[in-house]
C-alpha positions in Angstrom: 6.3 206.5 -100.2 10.2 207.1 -100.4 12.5 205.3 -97.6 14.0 207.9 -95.3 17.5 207.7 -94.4 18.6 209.7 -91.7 22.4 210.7 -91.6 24.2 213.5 -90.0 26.7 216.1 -91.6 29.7 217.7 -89.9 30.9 221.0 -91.1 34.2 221.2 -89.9 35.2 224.9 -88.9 38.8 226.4 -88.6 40.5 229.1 -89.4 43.4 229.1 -92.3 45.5 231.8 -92.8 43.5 233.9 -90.4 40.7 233.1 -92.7 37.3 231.1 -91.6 36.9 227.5 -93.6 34.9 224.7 -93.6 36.0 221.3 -94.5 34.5 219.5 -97.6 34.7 216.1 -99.5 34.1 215.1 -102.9 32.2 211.7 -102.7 34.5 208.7 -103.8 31.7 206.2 -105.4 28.4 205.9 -106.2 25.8 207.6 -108.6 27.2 211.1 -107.3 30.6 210.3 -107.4 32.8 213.4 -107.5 30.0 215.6 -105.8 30.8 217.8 -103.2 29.5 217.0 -99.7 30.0 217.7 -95.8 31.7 214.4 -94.1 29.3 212.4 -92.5 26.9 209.6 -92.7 24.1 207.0 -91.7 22.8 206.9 -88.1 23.0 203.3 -86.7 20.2 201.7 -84.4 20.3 203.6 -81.3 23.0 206.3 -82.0 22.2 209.9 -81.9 22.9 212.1 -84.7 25.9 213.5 -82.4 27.4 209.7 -81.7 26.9 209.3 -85.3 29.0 212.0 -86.3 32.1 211.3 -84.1 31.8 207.9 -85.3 31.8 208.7 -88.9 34.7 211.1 -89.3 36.6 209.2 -87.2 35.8 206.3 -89.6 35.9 208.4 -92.8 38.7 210.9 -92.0 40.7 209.5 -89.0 40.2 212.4 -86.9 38.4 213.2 -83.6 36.2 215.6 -83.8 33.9 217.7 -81.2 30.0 218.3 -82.1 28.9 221.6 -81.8 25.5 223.3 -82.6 22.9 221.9 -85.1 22.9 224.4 -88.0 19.8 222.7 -89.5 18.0 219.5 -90.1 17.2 219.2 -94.3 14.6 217.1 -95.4 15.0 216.1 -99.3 13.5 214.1 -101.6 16.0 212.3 -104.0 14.4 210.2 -106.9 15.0 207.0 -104.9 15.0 208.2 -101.2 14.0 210.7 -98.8 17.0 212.3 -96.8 17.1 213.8 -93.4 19.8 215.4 -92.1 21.0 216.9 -89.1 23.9 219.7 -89.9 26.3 220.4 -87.2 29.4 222.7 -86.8 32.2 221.1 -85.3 36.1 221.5 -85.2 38.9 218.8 -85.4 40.4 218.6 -81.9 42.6 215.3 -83.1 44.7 214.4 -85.9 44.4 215.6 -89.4 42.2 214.8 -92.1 42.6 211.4 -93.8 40.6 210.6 -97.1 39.8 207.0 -96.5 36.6 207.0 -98.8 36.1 210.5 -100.2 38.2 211.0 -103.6 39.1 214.3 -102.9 38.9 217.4 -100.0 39.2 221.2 -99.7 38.9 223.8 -96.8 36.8 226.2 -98.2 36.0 230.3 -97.3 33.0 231.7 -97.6 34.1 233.1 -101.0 35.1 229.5 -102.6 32.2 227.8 -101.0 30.1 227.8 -104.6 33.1 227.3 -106.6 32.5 223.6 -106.0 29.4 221.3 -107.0 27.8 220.3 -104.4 25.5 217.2 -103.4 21.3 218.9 -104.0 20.9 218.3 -100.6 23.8 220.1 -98.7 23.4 223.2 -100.9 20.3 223.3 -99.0 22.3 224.5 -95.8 25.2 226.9 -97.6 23.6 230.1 -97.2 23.6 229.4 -93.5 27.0 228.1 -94.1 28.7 231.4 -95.3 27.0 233.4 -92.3 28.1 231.2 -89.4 32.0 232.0 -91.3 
């Protein structure tokens, strides 16, 4: 049986230009290095998925963020793990973006969202993406 880790995923809403985006970062390290993902990470002991979140991005990005509605939970199966994770919209209400770890970032529209190559496991939740844009 695979180990489950259970992270959460904020994608980040705003409007650009009078246009609807959604934040996204291409991972720094690791086996999927330059993949595409939604900002996020591992829950600790005892955090909700919510607490988790703020934490992370604050961690990650340097920003403060507020936690919206889930979007979704996924449940994949990597090769070495399984992953669940709880999707949430949320906006910045604090600071700007700051890569600490990813290696890159874009604000993408609807239209741009598959222009990018994303992680297997959050294009699971971009068709439910583009509609909430």
């Amino acid at each position: 049986m695979l180990k489950c880790i259970r992270v959460a995923a904020a994608v980040i809403r705003s409007s650009i230009d009078g246009e609807a985006r959604v934040f996204a970062t291409a991972r720094g390290y690791g086996e999927y290095k330059g993949w595409w993902e939604f900002p996020g990470g591992k829950l600790e002991a005892g955090e909700t998925a919510e607490e988790a979140l703020v934490r992370e991005i604050r961690e990650e990005l340097a920003a403060k963020i507020r936690v919206l509605d889930l979007i979704s939970t996924i449940e994949y199966d990597y090769p070495e793990f399984h992953l669940s994770m709880d999707c949430f919209w949320a906006e910045i209400t604090e600071g700007e973006p700051v890569l600490k770890e990813a290696e890159a970032a874009k604000w993408l529209s609807a239209a741009e969202i598959d222009s990018v190559k994303w992680l297997p496991a959050d294009r699971e939740i971009l068709e439910a993406v583009k509609q909430g844009l």
